[in-house]
C-alpha positions in Angstrom: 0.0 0.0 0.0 1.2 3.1 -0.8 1.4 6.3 2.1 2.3 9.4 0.5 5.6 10.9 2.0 5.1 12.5 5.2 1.4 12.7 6.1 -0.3 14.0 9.0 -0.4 11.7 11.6 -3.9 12.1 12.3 -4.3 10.7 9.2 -3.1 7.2 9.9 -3.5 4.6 12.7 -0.7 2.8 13.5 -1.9 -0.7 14.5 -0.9 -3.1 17.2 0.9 -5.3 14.7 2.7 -2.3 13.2 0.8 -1.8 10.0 -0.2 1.3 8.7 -4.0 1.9 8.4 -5.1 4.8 6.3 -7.9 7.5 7.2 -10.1 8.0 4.3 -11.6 11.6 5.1 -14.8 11.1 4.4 -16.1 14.3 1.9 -12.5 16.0 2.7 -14.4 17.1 6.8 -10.8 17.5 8.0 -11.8 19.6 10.7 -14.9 20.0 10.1 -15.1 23.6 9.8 -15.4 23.6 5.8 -18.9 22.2 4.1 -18.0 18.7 3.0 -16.8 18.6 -0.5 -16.0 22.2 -1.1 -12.7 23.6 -2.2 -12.1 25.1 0.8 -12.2 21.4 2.9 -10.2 20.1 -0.1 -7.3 22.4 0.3 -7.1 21.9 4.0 -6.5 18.0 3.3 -3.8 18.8 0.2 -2.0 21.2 3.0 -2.3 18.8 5.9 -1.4 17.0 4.1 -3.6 13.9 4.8 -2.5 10.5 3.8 -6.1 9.5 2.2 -9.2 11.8 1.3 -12.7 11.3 -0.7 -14.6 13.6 -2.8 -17.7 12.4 -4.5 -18.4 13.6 -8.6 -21.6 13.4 -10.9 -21.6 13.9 -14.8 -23.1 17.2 -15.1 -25.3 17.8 -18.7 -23.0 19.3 -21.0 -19.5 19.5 -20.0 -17.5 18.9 -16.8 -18.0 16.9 -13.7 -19.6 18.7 -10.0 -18.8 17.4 -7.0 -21.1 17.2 -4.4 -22.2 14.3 -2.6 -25.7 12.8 -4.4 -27.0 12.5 -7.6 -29.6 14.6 -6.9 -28.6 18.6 -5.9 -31.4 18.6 -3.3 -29.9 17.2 -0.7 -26.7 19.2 0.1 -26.7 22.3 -2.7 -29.4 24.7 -3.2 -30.5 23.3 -6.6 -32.9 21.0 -7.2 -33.2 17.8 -9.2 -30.2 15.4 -11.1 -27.0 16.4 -10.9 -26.7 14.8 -14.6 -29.9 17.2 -15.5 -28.0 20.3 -14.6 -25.4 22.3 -16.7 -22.2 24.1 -16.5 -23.4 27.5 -16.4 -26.1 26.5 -14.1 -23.8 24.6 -11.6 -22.3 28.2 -11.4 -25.3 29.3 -9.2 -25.5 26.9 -6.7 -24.1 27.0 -3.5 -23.6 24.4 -0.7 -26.3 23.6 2.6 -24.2 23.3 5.6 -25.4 22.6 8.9 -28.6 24.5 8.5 -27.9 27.1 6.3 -26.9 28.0 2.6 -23.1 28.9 2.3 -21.0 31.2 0.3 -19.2 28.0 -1.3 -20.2 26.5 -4.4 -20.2 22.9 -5.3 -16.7 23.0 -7.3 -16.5 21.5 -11.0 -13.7 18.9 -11.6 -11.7 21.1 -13.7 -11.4 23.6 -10.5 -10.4 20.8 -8.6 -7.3 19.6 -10.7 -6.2 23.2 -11.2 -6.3 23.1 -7.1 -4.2 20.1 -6.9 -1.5 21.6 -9.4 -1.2 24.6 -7.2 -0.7 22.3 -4.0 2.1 19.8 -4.7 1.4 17.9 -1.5 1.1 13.7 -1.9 -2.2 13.1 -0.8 -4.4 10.6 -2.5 -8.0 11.3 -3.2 -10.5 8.8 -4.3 -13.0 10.2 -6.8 -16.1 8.7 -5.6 -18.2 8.6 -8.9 -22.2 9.0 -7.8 -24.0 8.1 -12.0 -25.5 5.1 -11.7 -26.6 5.5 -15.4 -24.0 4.6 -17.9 -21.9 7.3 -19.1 -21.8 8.5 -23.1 -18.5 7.2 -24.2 -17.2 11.2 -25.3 -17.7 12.0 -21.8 -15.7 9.3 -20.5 -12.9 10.2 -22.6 -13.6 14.3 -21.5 -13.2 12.9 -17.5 -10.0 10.9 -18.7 -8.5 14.2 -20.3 -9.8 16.1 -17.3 -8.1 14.3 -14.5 -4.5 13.0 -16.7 -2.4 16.4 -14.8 -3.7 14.6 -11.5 -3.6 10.6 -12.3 -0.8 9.7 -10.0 -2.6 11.3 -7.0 -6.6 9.9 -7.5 -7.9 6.7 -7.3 -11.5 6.6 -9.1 -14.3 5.0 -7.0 -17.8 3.9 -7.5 -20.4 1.2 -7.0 -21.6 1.5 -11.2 -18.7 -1.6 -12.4 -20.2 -0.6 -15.6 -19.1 2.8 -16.0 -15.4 1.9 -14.1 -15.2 -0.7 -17.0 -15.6 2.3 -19.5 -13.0 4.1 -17.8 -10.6 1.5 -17.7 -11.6 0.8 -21.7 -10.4 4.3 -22.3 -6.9 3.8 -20.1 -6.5 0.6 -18.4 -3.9 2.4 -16.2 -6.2 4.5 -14.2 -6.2 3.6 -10.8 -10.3 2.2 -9.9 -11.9 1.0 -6.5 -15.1 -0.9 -6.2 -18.1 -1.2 -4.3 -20.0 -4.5 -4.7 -23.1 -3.0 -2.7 -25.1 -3.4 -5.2 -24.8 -7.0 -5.8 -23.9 -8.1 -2.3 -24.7 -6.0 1.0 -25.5 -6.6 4.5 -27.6 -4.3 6.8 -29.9 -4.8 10.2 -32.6 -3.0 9.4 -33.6 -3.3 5.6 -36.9 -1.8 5.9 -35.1 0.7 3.9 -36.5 0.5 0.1 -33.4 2.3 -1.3 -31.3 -0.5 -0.3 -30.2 -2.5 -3.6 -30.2 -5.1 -4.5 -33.0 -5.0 -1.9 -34.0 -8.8 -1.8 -32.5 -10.8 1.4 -31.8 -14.6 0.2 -30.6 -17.3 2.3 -28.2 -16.5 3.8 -29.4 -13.1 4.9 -27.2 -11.1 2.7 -28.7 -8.9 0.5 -28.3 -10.3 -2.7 -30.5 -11.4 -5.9 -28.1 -14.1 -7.5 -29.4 -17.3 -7.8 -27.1 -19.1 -4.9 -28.8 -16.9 -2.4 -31.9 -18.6 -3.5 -31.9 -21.5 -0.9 -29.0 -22.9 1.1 -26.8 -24.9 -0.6 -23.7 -25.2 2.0 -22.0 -23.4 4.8 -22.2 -19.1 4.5 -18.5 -18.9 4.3 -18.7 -21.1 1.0 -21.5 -19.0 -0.5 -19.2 -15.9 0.6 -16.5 -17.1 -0.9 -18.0 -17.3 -4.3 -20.3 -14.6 -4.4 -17.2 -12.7 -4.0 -15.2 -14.6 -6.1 -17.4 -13.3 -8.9 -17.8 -9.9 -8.0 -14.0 -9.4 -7.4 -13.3 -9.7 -11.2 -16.3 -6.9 -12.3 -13.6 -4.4 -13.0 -10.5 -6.2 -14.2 -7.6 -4.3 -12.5 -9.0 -2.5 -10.0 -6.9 -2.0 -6.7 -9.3 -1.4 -3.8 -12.9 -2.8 -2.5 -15.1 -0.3 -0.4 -17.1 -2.4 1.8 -20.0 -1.0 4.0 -18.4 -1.6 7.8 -22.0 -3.4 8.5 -21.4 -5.9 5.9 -17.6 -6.6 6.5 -18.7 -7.0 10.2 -21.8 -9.2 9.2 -19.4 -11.9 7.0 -16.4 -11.7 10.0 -19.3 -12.8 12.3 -20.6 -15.7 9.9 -17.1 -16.9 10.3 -15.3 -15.5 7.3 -12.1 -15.2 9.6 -9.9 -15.1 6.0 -12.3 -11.7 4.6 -9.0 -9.4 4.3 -6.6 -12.1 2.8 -8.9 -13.0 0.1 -9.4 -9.5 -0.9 -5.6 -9.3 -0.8 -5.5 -12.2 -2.8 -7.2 -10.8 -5.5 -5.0 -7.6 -5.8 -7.4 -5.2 -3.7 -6.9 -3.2 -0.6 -10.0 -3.2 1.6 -11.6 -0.1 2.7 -14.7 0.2 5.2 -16.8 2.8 5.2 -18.2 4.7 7.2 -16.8 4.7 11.0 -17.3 7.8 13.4 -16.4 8.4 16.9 -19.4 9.1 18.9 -21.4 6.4 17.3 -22.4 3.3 19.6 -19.7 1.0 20.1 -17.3 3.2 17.5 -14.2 1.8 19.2 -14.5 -1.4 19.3 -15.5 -1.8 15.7 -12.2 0.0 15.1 -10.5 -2.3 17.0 -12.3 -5.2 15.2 -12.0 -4.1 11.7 -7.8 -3.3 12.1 -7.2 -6.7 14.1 -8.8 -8.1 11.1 -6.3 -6.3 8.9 -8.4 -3.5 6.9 -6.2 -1.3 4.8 -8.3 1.5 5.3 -10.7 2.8 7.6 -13.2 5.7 6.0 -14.5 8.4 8.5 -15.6 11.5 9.3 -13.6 12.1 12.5 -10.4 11.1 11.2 -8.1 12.8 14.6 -10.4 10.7 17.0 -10.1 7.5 15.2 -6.6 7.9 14.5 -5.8 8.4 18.4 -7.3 5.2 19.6 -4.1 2.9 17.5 -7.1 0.9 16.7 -7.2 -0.5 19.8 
């Protein structure tokens, strides 16, 4: 795995055994002062410099990428509707919901945010966290591929749509690409929730709509093991898997002691996401999810995790 040269050290967790464990700042809340995703909490991780940061993107209408946190504006910006529905010009008028109120900061475009990066040489890696779940046109994939080529050796592209990481990696096959299998396999407690995909519990009590969670057929761990066989080779070449912390808990639990070094097996650095202090039990999961050798731990509170050595 590789740590960019001197990092903060709130950034990391140095574990028991000695490894290094990232923390992935969730939506670049560093401190927390800056509304998630805005240039302004971008720069304060490149100047940290943090070892690991996420920002999230959408495919706006015409040209150019925004980066805010949903698909649809209405939830953190003052716009309304798809991101993919809105344009350049009109992306210009939005500005970010913070805490209660509307801010001076606008949801910045990907273009602003590589011209930021050139202006800051500091090592952190970000992952682009890529929200279209509809496919992308194949002249925009080859605009986002221009857009981010000054910045290629400090992103990591991210997503849950395999389709549209494929079309990336069709384009340049050297791009470094995450994945998130949620939407094939997932595990929560409470899926009363109808936006959870793939939505169906099977068997085993995953969610999952393939056909071996139909009925049980063997032990979990087996069906584990080749549910994710399969879903591990989606996007050929990708480096790292972002797994909900509820799901990675879920399969330790139904004895898949091995999780990590199967992952590792098949050339991908595990991520969980998402783990804050304050929530119930926060520390011990922490403890749980580095003793079981996570690479890297997504958060919002980043200092407070990092303080604990995962233990």
């Amino acid at each position: 795995m590789t740590v960019p040269a001197s990092p903060h050290p709130a950034s990391l967790l140095r574990a028991p055994d000695g490894r290094t464990v990232l923390m992935k700042v969730h939506r670049c809340l560093w401190s927390g002062e800056h509304p998630s995703n805005s240039l302004a909490a971008l720069e304060e991780c490149l100047r940290a410099p943090v070892a690991r940061a996420e920002i999230d993107l959408g495919m706006l209408a015409d040209r150019d990428f925004l980066v805010t946190h949903d698909d649809i504006l209405d939830h953190d910006t003052t716009g309304k509707g798809r991101v993919r529905d809105c344009t350049l010009a009109e992306s210009r008028e939005l500005r970010f919901r913070w805490r209660g109120a509307i801010t001076e900061h606008r949801p910045p475009l990907l273009s602003e945010v590589v011209e930021l990066f050139r202006s800051i040489p500091a090592p952190p890696i970000v992952e682009l966290d890529m929200k279209d779940f509809e496919p992308w046109p194949w002249p925009r994939v080859e605009e986002l591929v221009r857009l981010v080529e000054p910045i290629r050796d400090r992103i990591v592209f991210g997503g849950q749509a395999d389709w549209n990481l494929r079309r990336l990696l069709a384009v340049d096959p050297t791009l470094p690409t995450g994945f998130n299998p949620f939407f094939y396999l997932d595990w929560v407690a409470d899926v009363r929730d109808r936006e959870l995909v793939p939505g169906v519990v099977g068997a085993y009590g995953y969610l999952d709509q393939h056909i071996l969670s139909r009925e049980r057929r063997g032990p979990t761990t087996d069906y584990l093991k080749d549910r994710l066989g399969g879903l591990l080779r989606l996007v050929p070449g990708a480096r790292e898997a972002h797994v909900r912390l509820e799901t990675f808990e879920r399969m330790l639990a139904d004895g898949l002691s091995d999780l990590v070094p199967l992952f590792h097996a098949a050339g991908y650095l595990v991520d969980v996401w998402t783990l804050d202090a304050g929530t119930p039990a926060w520390e011990a999961r922490l403890a749980q999810a580095v003793a079981a050798g996570v690479d890297m731990v997504t958060t919002n509170t980043p200092h407070a995790l990092s303080a604990t050595g995962g233990t």
